[in-house]
C-alpha positions in Angstrom: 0.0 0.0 0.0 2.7 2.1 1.2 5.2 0.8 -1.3 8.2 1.4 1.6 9.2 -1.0 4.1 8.2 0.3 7.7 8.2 -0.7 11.3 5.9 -1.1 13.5 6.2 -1.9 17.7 3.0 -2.7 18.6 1.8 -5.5 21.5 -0.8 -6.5 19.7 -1.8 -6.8 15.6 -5.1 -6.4 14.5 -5.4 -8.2 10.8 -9.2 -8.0 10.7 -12.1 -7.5 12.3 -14.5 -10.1 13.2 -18.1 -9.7 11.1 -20.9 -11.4 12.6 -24.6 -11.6 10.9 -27.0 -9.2 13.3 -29.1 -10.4 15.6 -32.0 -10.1 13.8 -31.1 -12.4 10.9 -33.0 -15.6 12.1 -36.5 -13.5 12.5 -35.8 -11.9 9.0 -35.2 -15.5 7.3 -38.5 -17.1 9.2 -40.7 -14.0 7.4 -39.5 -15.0 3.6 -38.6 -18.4 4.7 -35.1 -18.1 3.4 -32.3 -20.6 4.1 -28.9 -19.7 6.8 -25.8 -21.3 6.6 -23.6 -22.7 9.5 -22.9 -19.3 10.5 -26.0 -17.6 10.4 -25.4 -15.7 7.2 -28.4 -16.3 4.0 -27.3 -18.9 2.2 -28.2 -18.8 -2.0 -30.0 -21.7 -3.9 -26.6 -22.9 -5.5 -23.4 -21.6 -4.9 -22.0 -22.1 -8.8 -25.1 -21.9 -10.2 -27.2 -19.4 -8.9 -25.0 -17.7 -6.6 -27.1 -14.6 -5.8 -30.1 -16.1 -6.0 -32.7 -17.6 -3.2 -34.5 -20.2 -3.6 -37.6 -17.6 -3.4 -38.3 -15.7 -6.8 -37.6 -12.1 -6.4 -34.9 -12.2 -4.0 -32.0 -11.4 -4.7 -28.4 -11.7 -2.2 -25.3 -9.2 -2.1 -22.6 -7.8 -0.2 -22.1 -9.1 3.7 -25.6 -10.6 4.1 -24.1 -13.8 1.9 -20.6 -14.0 3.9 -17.6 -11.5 4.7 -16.2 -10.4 1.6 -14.4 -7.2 0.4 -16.5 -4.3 -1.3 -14.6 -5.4 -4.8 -16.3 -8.5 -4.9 -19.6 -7.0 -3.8 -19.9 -4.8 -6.6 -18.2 -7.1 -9.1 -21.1 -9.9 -7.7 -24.1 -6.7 -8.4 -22.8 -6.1 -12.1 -23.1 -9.8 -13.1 -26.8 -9.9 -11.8 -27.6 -6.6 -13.2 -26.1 -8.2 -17.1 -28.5 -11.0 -16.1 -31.9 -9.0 -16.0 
């Protein structure tokens, strides 16, 4: 980022932070009876398939409700469903 070697003394080194679905996830899925993963974050009808998709027509799945990924990857997943439509 920096492009220069640098030090740093620090007692402890953050990498990331953790991300955890909110609380109200569970209630959200019960109302349009979608599917969770493991982990509490929605989970799409098929991950090579249909990987934005639900199971329910009409709903679609982006950014850090599907899992912790970077903003990159977020957009890069809403231009492919947008070429779909």
């Amino acid at each position: 980022m920096l492009h220069e070697p640098f030090n740093i003394r620090a007692d402890v080194v953050v990498l990331a932070a953790a991300i955890v679905p909110h609380a109200e996830t569970r209630e959200l899925a019960k109302i349009y009876k979608l599917p969770l993963d493991c982990r509490r974050f929605f989970q799409e009808a098929h991950a090579k398939l249909r990987p934005v998709d639900f199971s329910n027509d009409g709903l679609f799945l982006a950014g850090l409700a599907h899992y912790p990924k970077p903003i990159e990857e977020t957009i890069a997943q809403l231009r492919r469903r947008w070429r779909e439509q």
